[in-house]
N, C-alpha and C positions, 0 to 999 in steps of 0.2 A: 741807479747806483748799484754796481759791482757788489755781490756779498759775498764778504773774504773769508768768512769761515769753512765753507766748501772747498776752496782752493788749498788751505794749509790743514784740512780733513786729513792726509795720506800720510803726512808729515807727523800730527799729532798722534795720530793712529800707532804708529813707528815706536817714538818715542813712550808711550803708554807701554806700550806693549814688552817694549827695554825694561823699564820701570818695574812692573809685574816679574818679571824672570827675577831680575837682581834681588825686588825685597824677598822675593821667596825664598832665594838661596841666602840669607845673610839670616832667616829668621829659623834656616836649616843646619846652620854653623851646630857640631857638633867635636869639636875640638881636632878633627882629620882635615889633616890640606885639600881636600879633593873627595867630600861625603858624598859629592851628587857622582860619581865616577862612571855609572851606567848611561845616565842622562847625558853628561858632559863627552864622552862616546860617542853616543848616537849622535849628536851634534857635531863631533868631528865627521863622522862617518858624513853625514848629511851634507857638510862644508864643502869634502873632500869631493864627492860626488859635483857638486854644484860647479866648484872649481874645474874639475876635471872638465865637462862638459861645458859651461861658459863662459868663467874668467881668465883660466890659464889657455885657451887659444886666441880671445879678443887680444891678452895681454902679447900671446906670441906675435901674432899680425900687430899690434902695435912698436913691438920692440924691433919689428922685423921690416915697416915698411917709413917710420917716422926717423930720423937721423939723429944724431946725438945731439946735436945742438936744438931740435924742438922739443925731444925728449927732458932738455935743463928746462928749456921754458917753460914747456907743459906742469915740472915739478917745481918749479918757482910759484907761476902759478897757483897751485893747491896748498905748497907752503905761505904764501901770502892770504889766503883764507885761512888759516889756522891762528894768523897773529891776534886775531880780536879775541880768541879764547887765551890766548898766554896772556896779552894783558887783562883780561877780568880776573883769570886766575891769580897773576902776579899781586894785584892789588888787593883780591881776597885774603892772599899771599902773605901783603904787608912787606911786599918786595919794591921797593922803590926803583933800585936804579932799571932791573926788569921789565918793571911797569911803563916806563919811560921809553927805554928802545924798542920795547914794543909798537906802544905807541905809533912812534917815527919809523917804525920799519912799516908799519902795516901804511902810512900815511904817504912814504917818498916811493915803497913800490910801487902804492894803484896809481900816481901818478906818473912821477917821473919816469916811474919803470914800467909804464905800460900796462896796467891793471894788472901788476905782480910779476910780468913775463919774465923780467929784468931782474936781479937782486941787486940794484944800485948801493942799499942801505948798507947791505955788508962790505960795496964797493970804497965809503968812507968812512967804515969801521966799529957800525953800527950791528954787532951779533949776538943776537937775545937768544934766550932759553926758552924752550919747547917747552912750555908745562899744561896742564889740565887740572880738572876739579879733584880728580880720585888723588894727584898730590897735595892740591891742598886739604881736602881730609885728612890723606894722611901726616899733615903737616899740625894737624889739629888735634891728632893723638887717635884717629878713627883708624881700628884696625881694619886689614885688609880683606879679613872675612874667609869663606872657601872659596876655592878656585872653579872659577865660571866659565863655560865654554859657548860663547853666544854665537844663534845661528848670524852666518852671512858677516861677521864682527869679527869672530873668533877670540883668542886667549884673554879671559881677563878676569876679571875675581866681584865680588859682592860689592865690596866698595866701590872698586874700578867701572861696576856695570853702573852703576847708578851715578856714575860720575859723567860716563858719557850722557847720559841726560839730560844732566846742567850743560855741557859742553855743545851739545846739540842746538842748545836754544842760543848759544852764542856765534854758531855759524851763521856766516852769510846766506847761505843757501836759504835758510828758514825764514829769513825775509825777502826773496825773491817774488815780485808778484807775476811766477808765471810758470804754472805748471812742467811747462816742455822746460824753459831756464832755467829749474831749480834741478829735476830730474840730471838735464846736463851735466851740473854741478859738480853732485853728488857721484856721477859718474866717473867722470874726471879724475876725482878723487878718489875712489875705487880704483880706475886702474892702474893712475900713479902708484898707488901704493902696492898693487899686486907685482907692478913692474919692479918698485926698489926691493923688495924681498926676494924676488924671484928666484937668486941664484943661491939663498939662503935656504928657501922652500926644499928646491931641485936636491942640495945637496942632504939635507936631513931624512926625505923621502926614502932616497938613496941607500944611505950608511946607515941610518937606525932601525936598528931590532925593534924598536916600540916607535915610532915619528909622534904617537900621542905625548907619551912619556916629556919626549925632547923639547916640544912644541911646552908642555907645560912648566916644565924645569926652565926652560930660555925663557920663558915671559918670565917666570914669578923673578928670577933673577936679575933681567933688566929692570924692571918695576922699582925693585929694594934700592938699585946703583944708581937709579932715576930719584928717588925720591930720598936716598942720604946727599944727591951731589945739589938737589933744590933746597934742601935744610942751608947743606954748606952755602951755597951762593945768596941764601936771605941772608944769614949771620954776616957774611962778608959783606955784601952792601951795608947793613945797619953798622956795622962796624966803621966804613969808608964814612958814610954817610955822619958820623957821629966823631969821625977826622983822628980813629984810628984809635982813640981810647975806651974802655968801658965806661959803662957810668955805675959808680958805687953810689 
């Protein structure tokens, strides 16, 4: 018999290692947005270098030799791995109507839709909310903490870092039984996402005096618009859900 603790070794290793950074910085909160500002630097600096040299060329030869239409599939794909973390979140949530298209989205793309390739679900009008763990902390009253710059991850904060942890353990990849098919995975989803930001990256490189600055100003502020619009849309379903009245 196979022993599977060696196989998701690299995995857990990852995650530990996430873990470690984030409680550090959350136990370093010293009432400054951004205390670790040296460290989270050198981290960009390090990102930057790494990009420079292997994600932003894989990503150019991918943007450059894949067509628009395997490009949607490829990020259907990746987004169809992310729906088993919106529904565990949604449900931690206490988001009902959420938790349910999730559900159905993550269930009619791997099939009907070709193990995600497809977005059928949204084709019958079936369009959930993106969420993760660091919103529902933040949904739980856990502040956000100082702002974190993780290597290979990049922008995200104390809370946010230790969110992706719980969220990690809800990807599929982490139960793949197969070294090379999990790596794939994870890949995949790396480059999708270096590809959807891409033109966002290029241009901020560009035009900003500080691209650190910008980089951290744009996440903290997506973050806030992300997790007042998951407040709004729980209160709204309980409300639908409860046929439109409070209960006194």
């Amino acid at each position: 018999m196979r022993n599977q603790f060696p196989h998701n070794q690299w995995k857990l290793a990852l995650v530990a290692a996430l873990a470690t950074l984030a409680v550090g910085c959350t136990q370093a909160e010293n009432g400054d947005n951004d205390p670790w500002e040296p460290f989270n630097r050198g981290m960009y600096q390090f990102n930057s270098v790494l990009d420079g040299v292997v994600l932003k060329p894989i990503t150019q030869i991918y943007r450059g030799v894949i067509p628009d239409e395997g490009q949607t599939m490829v990020h259907h794909f990746v987004e169809n791995l992310q729906e088993p973390i919106s529904f565990g979140n949604s449900v931690l949530q206490a988001d009902p109507q959420n938790s349910f298209v999730s559900l159905w989205r993550f269930l009619l793309n791997s099939t009907i839709g070709v193990g995600g390739l497809f977005d059928v679900a949204s084709d019958v009008g079936l369009k959930g909310r993106k969420t993760d763990f660091g919103q529902t902390l933040a949904l739980y009253g856990v502040e956000s903490g100082p702002y974190l710059f993780l290597p290979i991850l990049g922008p995200s904060n104390a809370r946010d870092g230790l969110g992706r942890v719980a969220d990690a353990f809800m990807h599929p990849a982490m139960y793949v039984d197969d070294n090379g098919a999990s790596i794939a995975l994870w890949s995949v989803t790396v480059v999708d996402t270096r590809s959807d930001v891409y033109d966002i990256i290029e241009d901020i490189q560009k035009t900003s005096l500080d691209p650190y600055v910008t980089f951290r100003s744009s996440y903290t502020q997506r973050r806030n618009n992300n997790i007042k619009k998951a407040s709004a849309a729980r209160d709204a379903a309980w409300k639908k859900a409860k046929g439109g009245h409070d209960c006194h």
